[in-house]
C-alpha positions as CSV (number, residue, x, y, z in Angstrom):
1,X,0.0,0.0,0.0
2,X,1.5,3.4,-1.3
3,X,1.4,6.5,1.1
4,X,0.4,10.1,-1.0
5,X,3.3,12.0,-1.5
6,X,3.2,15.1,0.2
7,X,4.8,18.5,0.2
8,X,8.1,17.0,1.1
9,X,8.5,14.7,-1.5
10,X,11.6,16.2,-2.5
11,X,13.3,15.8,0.8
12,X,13.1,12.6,1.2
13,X,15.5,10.4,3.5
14,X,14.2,6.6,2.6
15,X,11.8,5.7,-0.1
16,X,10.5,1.7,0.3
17,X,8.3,0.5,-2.6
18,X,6.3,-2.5,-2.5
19,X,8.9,-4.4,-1.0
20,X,8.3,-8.0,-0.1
21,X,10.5,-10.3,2.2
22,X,10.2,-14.1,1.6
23,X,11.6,-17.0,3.6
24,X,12.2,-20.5,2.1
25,X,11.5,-23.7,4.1
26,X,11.5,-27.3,2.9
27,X,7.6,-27.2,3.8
28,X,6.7,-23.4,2.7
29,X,7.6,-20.3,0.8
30,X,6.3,-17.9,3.3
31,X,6.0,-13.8,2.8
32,X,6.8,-12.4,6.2
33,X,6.6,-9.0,4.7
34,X,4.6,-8.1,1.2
35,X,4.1,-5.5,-0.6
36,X,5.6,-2.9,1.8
37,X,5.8,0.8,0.6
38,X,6.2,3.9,2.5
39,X,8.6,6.9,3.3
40,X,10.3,9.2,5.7
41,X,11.4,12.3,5.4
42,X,14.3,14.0,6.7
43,X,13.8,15.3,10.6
44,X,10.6,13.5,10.1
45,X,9.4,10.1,12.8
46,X,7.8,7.6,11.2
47,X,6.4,4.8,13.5
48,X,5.9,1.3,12.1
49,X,3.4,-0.5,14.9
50,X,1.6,-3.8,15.1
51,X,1.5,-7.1,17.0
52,X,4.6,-9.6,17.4
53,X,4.7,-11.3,14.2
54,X,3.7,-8.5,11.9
55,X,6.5,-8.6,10.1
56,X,8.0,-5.0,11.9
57,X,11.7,-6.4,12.6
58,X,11.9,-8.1,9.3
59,X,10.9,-4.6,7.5
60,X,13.3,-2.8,9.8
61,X,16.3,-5.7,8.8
62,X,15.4,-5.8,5.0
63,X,16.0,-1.6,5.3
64,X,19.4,-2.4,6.3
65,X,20.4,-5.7,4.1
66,X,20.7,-7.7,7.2
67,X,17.6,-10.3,6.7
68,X,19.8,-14.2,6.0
69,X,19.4,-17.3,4.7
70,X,16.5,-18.7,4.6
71,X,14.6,-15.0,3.8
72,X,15.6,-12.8,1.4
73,X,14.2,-9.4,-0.7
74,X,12.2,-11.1,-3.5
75,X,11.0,-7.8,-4.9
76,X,10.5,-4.0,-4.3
77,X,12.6,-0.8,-3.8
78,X,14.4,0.3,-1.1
79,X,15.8,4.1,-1.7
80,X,18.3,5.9,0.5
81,X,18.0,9.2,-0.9
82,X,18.5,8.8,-4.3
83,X,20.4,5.1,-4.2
84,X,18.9,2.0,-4.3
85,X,19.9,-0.2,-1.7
86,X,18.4,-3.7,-2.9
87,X,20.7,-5.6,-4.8
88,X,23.8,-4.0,-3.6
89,X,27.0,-6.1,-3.3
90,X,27.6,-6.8,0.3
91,X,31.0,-5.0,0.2
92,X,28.8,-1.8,-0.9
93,X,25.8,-2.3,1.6
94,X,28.7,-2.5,4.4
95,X,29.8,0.7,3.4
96,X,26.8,2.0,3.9
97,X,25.5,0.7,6.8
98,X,26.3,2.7,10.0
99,X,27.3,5.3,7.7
100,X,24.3,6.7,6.0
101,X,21.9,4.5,7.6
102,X,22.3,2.9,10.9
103,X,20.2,0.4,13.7
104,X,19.2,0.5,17.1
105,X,18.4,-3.3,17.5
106,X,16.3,-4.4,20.4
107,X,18.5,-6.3,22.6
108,X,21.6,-4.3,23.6
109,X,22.5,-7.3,26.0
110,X,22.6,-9.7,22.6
111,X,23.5,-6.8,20.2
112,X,27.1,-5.7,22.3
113,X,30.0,-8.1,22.4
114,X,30.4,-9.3,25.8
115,X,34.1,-9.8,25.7
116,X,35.3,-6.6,24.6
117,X,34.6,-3.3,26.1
118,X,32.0,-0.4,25.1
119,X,35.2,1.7,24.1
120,X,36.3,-1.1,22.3
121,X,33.2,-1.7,20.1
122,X,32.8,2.2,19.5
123,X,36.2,2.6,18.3
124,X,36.0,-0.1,15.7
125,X,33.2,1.6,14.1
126,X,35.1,4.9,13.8
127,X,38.6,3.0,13.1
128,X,37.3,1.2,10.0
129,X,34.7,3.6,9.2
130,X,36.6,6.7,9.3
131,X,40.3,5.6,9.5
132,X,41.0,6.7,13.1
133,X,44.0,5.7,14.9
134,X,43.5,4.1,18.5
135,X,43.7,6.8,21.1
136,X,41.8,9.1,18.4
137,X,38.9,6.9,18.0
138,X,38.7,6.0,22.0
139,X,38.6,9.5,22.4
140,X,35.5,9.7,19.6
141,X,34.5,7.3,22.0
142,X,34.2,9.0,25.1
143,X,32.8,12.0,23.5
144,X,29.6,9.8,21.9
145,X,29.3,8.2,25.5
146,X,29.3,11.6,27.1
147,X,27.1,12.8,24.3
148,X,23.9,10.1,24.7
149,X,24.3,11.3,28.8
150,X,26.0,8.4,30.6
151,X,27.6,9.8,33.3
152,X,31.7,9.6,34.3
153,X,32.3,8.5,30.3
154,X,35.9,8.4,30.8
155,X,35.7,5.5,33.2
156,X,33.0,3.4,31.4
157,X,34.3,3.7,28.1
158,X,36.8,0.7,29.5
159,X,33.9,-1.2,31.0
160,X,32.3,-4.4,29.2
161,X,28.3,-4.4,28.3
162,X,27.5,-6.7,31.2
163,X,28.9,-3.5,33.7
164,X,26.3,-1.1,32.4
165,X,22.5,-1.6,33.1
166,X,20.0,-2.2,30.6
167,X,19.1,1.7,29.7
168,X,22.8,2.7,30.0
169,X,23.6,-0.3,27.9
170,X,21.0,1.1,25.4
171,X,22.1,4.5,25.2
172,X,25.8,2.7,24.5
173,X,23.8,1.2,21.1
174,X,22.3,4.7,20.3
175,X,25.8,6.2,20.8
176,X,27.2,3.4,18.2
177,X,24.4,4.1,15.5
178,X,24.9,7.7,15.5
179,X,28.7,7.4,15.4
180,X,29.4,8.0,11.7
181,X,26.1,10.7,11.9
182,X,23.5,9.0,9.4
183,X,20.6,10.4,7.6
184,X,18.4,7.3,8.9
185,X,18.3,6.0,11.8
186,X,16.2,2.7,12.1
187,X,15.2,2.0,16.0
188,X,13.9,-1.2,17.0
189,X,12.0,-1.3,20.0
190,X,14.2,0.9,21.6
191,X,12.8,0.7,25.0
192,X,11.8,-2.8,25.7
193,X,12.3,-4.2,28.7
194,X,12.9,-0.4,30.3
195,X,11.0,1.0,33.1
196,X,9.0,4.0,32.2
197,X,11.6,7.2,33.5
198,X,14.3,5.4,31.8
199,X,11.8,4.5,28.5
200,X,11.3,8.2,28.0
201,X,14.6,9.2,28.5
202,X,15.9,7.5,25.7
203,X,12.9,8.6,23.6
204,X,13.9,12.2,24.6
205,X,17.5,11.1,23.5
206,X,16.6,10.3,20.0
207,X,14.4,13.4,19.9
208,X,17.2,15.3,20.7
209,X,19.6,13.6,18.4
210,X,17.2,13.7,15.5
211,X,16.7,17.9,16.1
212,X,20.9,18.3,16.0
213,X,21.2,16.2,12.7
214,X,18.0,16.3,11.0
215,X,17.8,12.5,10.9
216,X,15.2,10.6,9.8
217,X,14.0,7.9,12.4
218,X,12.2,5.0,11.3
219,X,10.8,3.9,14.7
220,X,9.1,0.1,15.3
221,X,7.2,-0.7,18.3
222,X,4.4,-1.8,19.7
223,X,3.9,0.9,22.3
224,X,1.4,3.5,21.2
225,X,1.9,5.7,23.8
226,X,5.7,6.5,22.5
227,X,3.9,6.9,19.2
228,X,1.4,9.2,20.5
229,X,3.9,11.5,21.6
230,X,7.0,10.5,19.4
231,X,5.7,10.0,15.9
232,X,4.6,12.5,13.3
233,X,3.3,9.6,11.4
234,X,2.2,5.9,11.2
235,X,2.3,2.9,9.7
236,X,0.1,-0.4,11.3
237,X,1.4,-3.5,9.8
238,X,-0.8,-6.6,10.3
239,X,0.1,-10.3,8.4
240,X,3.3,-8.8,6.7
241,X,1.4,-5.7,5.2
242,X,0.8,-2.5,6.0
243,X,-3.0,-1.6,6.2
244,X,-3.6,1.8,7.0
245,X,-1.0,5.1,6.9
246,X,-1.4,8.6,8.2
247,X,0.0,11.2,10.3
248,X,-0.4,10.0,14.3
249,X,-3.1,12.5,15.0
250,X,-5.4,11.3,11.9
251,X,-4.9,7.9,13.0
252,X,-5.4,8.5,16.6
253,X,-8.6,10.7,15.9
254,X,-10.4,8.9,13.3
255,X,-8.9,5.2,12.7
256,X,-9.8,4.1,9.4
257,X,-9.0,0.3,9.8
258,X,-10.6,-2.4,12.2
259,X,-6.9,-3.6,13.0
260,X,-5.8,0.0,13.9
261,X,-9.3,0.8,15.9
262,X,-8.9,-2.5,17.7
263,X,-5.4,-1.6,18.7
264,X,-6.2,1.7,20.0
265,X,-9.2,0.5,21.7
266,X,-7.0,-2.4,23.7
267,X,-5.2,0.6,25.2
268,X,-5.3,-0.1,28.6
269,X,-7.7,3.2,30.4
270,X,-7.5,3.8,34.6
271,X,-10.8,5.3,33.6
272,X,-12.4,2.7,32.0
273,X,-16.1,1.9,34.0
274,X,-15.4,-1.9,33.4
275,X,-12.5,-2.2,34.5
276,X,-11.4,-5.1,32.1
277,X,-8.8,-4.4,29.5
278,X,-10.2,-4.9,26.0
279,X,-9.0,-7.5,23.9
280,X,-8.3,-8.5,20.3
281,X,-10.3,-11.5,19.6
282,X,-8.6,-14.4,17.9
283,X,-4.9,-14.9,16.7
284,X,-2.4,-13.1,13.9
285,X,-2.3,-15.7,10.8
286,X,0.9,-17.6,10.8
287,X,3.2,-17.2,7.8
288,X,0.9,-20.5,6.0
289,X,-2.3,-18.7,6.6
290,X,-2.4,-16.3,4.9
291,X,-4.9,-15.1,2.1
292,X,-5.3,-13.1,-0.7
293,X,-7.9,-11.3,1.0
294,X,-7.9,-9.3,4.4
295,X,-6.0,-11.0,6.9
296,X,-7.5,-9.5,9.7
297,X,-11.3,-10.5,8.6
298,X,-11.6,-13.0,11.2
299,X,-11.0,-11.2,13.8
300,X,-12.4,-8.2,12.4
301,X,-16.2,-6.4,13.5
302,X,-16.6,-4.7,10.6
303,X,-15.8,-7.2,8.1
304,X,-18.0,-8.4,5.5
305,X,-17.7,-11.2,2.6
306,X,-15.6,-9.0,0.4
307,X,-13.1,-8.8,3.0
308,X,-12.1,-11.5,2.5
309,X,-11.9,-11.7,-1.2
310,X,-9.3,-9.2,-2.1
311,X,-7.6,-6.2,-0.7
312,X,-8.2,-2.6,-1.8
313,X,-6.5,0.8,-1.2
314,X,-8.5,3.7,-0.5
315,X,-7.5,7.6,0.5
316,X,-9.5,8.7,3.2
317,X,-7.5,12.4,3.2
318,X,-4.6,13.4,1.9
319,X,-1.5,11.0,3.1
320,X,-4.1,9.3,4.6
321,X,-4.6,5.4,3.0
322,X,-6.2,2.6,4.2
323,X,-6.4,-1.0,3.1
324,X,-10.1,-1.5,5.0
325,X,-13.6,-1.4,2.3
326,X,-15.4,-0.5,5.4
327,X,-13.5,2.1,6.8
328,X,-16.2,4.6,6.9
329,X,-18.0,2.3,9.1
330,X,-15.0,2.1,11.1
331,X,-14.9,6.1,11.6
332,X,-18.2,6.8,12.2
């Protein structure tokens, strides 16, 4: 599904046409992401959100030519400014990965190398990367470590990841990915596993980050209260696709999909007079159940027979799109 391309068209920081990521089994050739499109600009958030399984960290991989054997990029674009990035030679996509466009992965505890030190690990990047001798790049170092706020930088640049708790070990990852200053950064869940000071801490982080370069952030989670107050727009993936776009106020305001309205109405409310959380009925599809139609029809209250005979893509405003035939049944 194609987002409308608005008034910054020409400013651009990643462009991602139908893009579809397929994994090869001896028992199934399974799409975990199909059809993908959409766009970021630069300075601009865009949030990619959806349940486990809806193909988010896949997306966020293919972006940086890191999805192995058994998946691979079948088809579609993925555009870093004016290059295309699929089909690159690996020597080429290393070059420009950390670069031009970096990642925040999920797990800092599995994403740092336990045996060598943070200063270590930041000073390859900038060593290879940028040719810097030793004490030059362990300098770099301390500077980035000082930079994403982690206090007395000097003594834990020599410390290993297993020294450093799980939000300081995070802001180590930011530090990495913004080393070489790229015009996208790509953040996967960020904050899980963080309490909730230290969760919006490193969301004011980025913000900050991305004011000071102008960086694009691509930003996957599941947490739509970082989006609400994080994102300038949204993408909800369901089933591998994405099925409804818009900026995070539209979508917040006036869903226009029965998978996005059911995720904002399982929001957990102090307020609410039941006092029950409110649940999604059913179960995602699994990679072998998936249709031609609307994935989400089963578990869907506005879906009809058509649903689940094809998908459609219909504008309900401008850079507003939605992959739902009853959305205006699902606004009103």
């Amino acid at each position: 599904m194609s987002a409308a391309r608005g008034p910054g068209s020409d400013d651009r920081a990643l462009t991602v046409t139908d893009l579809t990521v397929e994994f090869e089994t001896e028992d199934l050739v399974a799409n975990a992401v199909q059809d993908v499109s959409f766009h970021v600009d630069r300075g601009e958030t865009l949030a990619i959100v959806g349940e486990s399984g809806s193909g988010k960290s896949v997306t966020a991989r293919a972006l940086m030519g890191l999805v192995g054997a058994p998946g691979r990029v079948t088809s579609g674009s993925i555009r870093l400014g004016d290059e295309e990035l699929v089909g690159r030679p690996a020597r080429e996509m290393r070059a420009i990965r950390g670069s031009r466009i970096a990642m925040v992965f999920q797990d800092s505890l599995s994403a740092l190398n336990p045996v060598f030190t943070i200063g270590q690990q930041l000073g390859e990047t900038l060593r290879v990367h940028r040719g810097l001798s030793r004490r030059a790049a362990r300098a770099k170092a301390i500077e980035l470590l000082e930079r994403v706020r982690i206090p007395d930088p000097e003594r834990r640049v020599d410390q290993y990841p297993h020294e450093f708790s799980g939000g300081m070990r995070q802001r180590a990852m930011i530090a990495m990915s913004i080393a070489l200053e790229p015009e996208v950064l790509v953040a996967d869940e960020p904050t899980t596993a963080l309490d909730v000071t230290v969760q919006a801490q490193i969301m004011a982080l980025l913000a900050d980050l991305q004011r000071e370069r102008r960086m694009a952030l691509v930003l996957i989670t599941h947490d739509l209260g970082v989006v609400a107050q994080r994102a300038d727009r949204v993408a909800v993936m369901y089933a591998g696709r994405i099925v409804e776009q818009g900026t995070t106020r539209e979508l917040f305001r006036a869903p226009a999909h029965g998978y996005t309205r059911a995720l904002l109405e399982a929001i957990p409310r102090p307020d609410a007079s039941s006092g029950r959380m409110v649940a999604i009925p059913g179960t995602a599809p699994g990679l072998s159940g998936r249709t031609t139609g609307c994935a989400f029809a089963p578990r869907c209250a506005f879906a009809v027979d058509a649903c689940r005979e094809g998908l459609v893509t219909t504008t309900v405003t401008e850079g507003h799109v939605t992959a739902c035939r009853e959305w205006e049944r699902v606004v009103a």
